[in-house]
C-alpha positions as CSV (number, residue, x, y, z in Angstrom):
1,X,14.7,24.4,-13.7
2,X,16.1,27.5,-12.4
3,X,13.9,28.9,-9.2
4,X,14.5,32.2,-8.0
5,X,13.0,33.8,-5.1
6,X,14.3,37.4,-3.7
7,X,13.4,40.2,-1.5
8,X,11.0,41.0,1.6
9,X,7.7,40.2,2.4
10,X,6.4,41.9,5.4
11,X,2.4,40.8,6.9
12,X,1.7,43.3,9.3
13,X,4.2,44.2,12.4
14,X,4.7,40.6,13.7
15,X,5.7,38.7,10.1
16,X,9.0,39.0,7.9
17,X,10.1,36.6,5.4
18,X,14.0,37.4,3.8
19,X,13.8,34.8,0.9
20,X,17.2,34.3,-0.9
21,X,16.9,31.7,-3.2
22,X,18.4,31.2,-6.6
23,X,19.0,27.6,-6.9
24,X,18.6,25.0,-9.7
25,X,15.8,22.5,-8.9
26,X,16.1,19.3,-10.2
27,X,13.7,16.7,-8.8
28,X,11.6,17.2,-5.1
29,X,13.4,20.0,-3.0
30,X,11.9,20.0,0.5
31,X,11.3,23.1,2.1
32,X,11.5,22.2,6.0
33,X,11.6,24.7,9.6
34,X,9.6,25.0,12.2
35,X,6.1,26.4,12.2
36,X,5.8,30.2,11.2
37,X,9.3,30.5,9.7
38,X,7.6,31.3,6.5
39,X,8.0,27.8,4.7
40,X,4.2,28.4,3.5
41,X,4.4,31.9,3.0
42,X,6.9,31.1,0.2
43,X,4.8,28.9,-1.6
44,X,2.3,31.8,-1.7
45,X,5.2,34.2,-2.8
46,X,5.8,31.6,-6.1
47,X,2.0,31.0,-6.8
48,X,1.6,34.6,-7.0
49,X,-0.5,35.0,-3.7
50,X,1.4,37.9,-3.0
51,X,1.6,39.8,-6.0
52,X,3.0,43.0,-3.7
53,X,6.0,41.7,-1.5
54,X,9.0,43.5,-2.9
55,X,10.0,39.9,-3.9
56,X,11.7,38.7,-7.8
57,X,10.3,35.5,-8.6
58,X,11.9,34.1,-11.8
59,X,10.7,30.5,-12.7
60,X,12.5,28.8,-15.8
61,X,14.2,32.4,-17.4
62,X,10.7,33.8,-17.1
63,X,10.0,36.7,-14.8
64,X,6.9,37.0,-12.6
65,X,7.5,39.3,-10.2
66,X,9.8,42.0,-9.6
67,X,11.2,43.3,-6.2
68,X,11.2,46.9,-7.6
69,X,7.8,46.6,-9.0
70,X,8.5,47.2,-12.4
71,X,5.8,46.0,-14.6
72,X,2.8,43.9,-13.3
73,X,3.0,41.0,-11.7
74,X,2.0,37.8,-13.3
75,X,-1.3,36.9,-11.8
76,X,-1.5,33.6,-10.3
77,X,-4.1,31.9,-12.8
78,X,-1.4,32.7,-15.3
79,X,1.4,30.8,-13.5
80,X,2.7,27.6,-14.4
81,X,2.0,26.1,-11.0
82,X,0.6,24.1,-9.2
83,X,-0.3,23.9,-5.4
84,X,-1.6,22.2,-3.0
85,X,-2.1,23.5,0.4
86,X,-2.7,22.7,3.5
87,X,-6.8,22.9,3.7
88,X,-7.8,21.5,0.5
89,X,-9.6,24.7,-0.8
90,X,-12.2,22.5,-2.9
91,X,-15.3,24.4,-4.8
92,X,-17.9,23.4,-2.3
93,X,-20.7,23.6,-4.9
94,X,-18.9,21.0,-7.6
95,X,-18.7,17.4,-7.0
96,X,-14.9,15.9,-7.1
97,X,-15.6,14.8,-10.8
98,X,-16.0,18.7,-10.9
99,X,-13.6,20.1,-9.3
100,X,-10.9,17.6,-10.8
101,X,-12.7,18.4,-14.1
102,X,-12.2,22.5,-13.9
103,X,-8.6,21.9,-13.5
104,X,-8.2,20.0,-16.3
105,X,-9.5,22.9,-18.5
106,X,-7.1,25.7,-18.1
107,X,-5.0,26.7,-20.8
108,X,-1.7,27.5,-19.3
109,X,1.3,26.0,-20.3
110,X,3.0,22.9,-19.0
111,X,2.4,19.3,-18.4
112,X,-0.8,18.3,-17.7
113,X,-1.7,14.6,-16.5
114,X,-4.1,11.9,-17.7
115,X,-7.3,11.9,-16.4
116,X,-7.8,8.4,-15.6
117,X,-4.4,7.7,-14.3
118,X,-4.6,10.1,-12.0
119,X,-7.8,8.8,-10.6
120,X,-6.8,5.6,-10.5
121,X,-3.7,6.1,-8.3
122,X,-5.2,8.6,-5.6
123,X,-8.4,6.0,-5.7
124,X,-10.5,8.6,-6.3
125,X,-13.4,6.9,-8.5
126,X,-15.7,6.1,-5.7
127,X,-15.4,9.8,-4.7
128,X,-16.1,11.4,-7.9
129,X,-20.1,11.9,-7.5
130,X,-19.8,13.2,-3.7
131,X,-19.3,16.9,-2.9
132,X,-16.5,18.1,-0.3
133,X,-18.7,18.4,2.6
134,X,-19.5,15.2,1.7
135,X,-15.9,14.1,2.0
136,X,-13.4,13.4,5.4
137,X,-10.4,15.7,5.5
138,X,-8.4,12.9,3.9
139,X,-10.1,12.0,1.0
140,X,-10.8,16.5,0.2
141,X,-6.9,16.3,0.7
142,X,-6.7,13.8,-2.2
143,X,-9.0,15.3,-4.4
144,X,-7.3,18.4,-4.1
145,X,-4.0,17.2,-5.3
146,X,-5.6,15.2,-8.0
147,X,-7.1,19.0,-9.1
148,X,-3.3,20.3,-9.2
149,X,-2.0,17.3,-11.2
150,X,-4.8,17.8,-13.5
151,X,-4.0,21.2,-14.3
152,X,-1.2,21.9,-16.4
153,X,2.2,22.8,-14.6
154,X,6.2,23.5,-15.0
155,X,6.3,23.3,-11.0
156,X,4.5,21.7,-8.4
157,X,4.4,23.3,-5.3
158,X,3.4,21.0,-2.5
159,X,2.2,22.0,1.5
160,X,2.0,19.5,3.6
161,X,-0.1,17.6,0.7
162,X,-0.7,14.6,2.9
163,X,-0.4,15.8,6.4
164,X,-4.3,14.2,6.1
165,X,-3.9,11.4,5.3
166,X,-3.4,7.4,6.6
167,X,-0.1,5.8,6.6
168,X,-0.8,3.4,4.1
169,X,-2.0,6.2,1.4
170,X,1.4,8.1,2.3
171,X,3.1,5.1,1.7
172,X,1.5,4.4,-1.7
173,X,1.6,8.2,-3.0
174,X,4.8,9.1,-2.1
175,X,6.7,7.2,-4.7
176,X,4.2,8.4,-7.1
177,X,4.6,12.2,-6.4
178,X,8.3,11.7,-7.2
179,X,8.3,8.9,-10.1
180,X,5.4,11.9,-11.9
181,X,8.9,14.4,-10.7
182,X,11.1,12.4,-12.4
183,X,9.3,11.0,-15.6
184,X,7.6,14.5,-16.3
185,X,10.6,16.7,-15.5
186,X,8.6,18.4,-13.3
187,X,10.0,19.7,-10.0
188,X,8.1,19.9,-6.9
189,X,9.1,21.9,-3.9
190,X,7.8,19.9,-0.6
191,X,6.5,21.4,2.7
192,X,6.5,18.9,5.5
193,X,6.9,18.5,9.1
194,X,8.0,14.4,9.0
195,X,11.4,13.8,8.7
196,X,10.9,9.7,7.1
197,X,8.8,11.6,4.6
198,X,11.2,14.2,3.6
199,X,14.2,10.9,3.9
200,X,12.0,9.4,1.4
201,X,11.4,11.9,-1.3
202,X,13.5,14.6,-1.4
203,X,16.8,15.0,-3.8
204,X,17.6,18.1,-1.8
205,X,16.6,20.2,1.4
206,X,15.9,23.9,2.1
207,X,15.8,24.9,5.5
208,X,13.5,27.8,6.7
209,X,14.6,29.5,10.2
210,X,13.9,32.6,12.1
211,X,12.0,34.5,8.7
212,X,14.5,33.9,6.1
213,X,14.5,30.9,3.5
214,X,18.4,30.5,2.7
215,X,20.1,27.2,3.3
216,X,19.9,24.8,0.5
217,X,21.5,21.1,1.0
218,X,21.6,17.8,-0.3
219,X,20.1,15.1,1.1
220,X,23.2,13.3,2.7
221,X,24.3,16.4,4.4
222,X,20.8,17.0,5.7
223,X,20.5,14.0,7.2
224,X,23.7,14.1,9.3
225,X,23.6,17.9,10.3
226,X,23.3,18.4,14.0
227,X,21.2,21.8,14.0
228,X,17.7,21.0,11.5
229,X,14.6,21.3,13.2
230,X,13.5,18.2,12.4
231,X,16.7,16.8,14.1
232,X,15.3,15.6,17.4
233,X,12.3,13.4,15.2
234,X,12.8,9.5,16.3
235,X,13.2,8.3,12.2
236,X,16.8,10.7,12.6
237,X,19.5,8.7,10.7
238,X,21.9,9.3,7.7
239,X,21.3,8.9,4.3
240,X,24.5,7.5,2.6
241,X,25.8,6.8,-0.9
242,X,26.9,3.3,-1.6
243,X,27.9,1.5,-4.6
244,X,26.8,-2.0,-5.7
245,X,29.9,-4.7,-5.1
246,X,28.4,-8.3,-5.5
247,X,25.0,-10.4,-5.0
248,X,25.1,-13.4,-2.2
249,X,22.6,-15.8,-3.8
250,X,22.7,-18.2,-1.3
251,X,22.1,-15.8,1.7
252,X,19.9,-13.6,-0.4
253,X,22.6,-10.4,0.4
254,X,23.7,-7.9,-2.1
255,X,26.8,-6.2,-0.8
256,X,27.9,-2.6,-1.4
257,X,30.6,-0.6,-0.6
258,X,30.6,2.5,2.0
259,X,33.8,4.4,2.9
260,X,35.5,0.6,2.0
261,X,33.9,-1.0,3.7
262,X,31.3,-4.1,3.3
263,X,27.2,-3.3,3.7
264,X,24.7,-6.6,3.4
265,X,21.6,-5.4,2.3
266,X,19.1,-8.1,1.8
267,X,17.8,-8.4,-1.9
268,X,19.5,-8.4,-5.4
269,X,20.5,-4.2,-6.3
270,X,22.7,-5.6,-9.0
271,X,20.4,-3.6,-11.3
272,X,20.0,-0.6,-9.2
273,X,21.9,2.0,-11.7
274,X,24.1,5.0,-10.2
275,X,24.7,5.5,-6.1
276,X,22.5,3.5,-4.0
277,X,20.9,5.5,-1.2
278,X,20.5,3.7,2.1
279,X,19.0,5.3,5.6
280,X,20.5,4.3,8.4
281,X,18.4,5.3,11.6
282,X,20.6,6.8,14.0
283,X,19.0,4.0,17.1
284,X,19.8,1.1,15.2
285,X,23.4,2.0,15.1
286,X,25.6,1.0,18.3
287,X,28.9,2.5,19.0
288,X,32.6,0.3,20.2
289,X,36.0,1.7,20.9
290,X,37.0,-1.9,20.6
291,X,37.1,-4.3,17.4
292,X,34.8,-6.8,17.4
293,X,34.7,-10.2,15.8
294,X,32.4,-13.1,17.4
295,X,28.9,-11.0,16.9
296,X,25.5,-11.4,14.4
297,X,25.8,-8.0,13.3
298,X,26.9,-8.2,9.8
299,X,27.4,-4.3,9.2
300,X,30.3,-2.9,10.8
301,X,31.8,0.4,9.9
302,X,35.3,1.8,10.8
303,X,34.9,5.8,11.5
304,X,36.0,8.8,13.6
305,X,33.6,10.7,16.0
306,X,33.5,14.4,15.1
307,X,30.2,16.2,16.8
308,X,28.0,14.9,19.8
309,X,25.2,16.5,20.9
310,X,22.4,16.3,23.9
311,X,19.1,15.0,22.8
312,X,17.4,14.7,26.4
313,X,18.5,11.0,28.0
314,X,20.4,10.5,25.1
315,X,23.0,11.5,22.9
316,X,23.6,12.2,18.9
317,X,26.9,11.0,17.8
318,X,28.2,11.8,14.8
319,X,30.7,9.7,13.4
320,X,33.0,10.3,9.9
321,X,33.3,7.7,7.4
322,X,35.6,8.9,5.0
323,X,33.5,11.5,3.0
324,X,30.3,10.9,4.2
325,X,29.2,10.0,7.9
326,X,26.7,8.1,10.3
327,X,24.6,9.0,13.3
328,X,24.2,6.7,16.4
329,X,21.5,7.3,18.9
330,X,23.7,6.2,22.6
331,X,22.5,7.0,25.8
332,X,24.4,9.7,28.0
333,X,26.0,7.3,30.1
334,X,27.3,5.2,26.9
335,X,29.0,8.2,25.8
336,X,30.6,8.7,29.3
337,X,31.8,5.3,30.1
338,X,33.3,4.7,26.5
339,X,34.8,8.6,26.9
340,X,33.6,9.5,23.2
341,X,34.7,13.0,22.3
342,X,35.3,14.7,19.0
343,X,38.5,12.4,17.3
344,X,37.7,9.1,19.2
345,X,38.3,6.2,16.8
346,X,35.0,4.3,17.3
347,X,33.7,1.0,15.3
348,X,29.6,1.7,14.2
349,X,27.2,-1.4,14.6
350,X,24.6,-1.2,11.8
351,X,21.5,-3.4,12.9
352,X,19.5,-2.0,10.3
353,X,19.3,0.1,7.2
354,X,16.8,1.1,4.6
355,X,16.7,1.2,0.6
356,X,16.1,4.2,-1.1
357,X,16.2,3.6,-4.4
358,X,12.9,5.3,-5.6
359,X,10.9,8.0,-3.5
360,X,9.9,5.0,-1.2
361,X,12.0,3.6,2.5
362,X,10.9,0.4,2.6
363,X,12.5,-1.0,6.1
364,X,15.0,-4.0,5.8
365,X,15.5,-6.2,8.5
């Protein structure tokens, strides 16, 4: 689907948002920056929240905006979209059953979900005779995005949808929220603050900074750029392509290939189609200038350092493998006494990596 977001909106003498978006989005873009650099004003922008910003807004070929105000606006019952954000904006006087309900009858076009599935996969059944005030913040938050799956959609627009919510319900919606993405064709552009959670569903990454919504990457280069605000978050790491070499039966080890070289990843990924995505968290990744043989770590990677950067105590290291690159996590004084600079031939330790091959990071030891 082509998105398309241009122009200026201004919100009094204090607020200005410069979107320039005309990208293709295929799958869950997340939409990331620090807080007021307009990452929810944009959602409000597509929704059709601000129907006078001097902003286009083109969704799939069709026009609902214009910057020069020609014609009307679409109005925002009218768009195919649905959003979810951040306070859950429930009808206080409907139970959930009714609130999921009234999204299920509008007649705009797109896809619009099952009923039952949805329940069943938010575990909303035991909620459906209680009204919001009834309800913790968690469990409005999931009723609310069960109401925007129910409602028919050609994008999903998500704010921080589970900002509320418990680890374990993250953990078990996520991969949903992206296989519905994937099976359904329908993209979703993805607010959050969490770095694991944008590692772990998005296909590509927009960066909101200083009132203008411009940089668009992929997730690879994301995860290794030095300057994201979300940089300095402890789940930091690089997300690298690797391709599927050989299963180890006896040890339980598939190996793949990264910048050839050897990765043991525990589990059989023989039918893993395409790239495999792994994360590798920048602190489980330990730097020599030296080779080393006699040691348990299995995952050893030949690169090239070619950025560092201060992070308090410690220090980011970027290192280039070939095409793509890792980050190591090394304390000041490491980087000192081994004299790493830009173009020091180093040898990366890999204690640990992760498997993303659907919208979940399962750790692997």
């Amino acid at each position: 689907m082509r998105l398309k977001a241009q122009g200026e909106l201004t919100r009094g003498p204090d607020f200005r948002l410069l979107a320039d978006l005309d990208v293709d989005v295929d799958g869950v873009a997340a939409l990331v920056g620090a807080s007021g650099a307009g990452k929810s004003s944009l959602l409000r922008l597509i929704s059709g929240f601000e129907p006078h910003a001097t902003v286009t807004v083109e969704v799939d070929g069709e026009r609902w905006q214009a910057a020069d105000r020609t014609g009307s606006a679409v109005p925002a019952h009218r768009r195919a979209v649905g959003t979810v954000f951040q306070e859950s904006r429930l009808f206080p006087h409907c139970t959930a059953r009714g609130n999921l309900e009234f999204a299920g009858r509008s007649r705009r076009p797109g896809v619009k979900l099952a009923f039952d599935e949805v329940v069943h996969v938010l575990d909303l059944e035991p909620l459906l005779g209680q009204y919001p005030h009834e309800l913790s913040g968690g469990q409005r938050q999931r009723v609310a995005l069960g109401r925007t799956l129910l409602a028919p959609a050609k994008l999903w627009l998500f704010d921080e949808p589970m900002s509320a919510l418990d680890p374990a319900s993250r953990r078990e919606i996520a991969p949903y929220l992206y296989d519905l993405c994937r099976r359904h064709a329908v993209p979703i552009v993805y607010v959050s603050h969490s770095l694991p959670e944008v590692l772990a569903i998005a296909d590509q990454v927009w960066i909101a900074s200083a009132g203008s919504v411009t940089a668009v990457d992929s997730l690879p280069a994301f995860s290794t750029a030095l300057d994201h605000p979300l940089m300095s978050d402890d789940q930091a790491g690089a997300v690298i392509a690797c391709r599927f070499k050989s299963f180890d039966a006896r040890y339980g080890l598939s190996e793949l290939v990264f910048a050839d070289a050897p990765l043991f990843v525990p589990g059989d990924l023989s039918a893993v189609g395409g790239p495999i995505l792994l994360h590798i968290p920048a602190r489980d990744v330990s730097l020599s200038t030296t080779a080393i043989d006699q040691v348990s770590i299995l995952n050893r990677v030949a690169g090239t350092v070619d950025a560092i950067v201060q992070d308090g105590e410690a220090a980011l290291v970027r290192v280039g493998c070939g095409e793509q690159s890792l980050l190591a996590r090394v304390t000041r004084r490491s980087v000192d006494e081994l004299r790493l600079e830009p173009g020091t031939r180093v040898l990366a330790l890999i204690k640990s990596v992760a498997v993303r091959t659907t919208a979940e990071l399962g750790p692997q030891p």
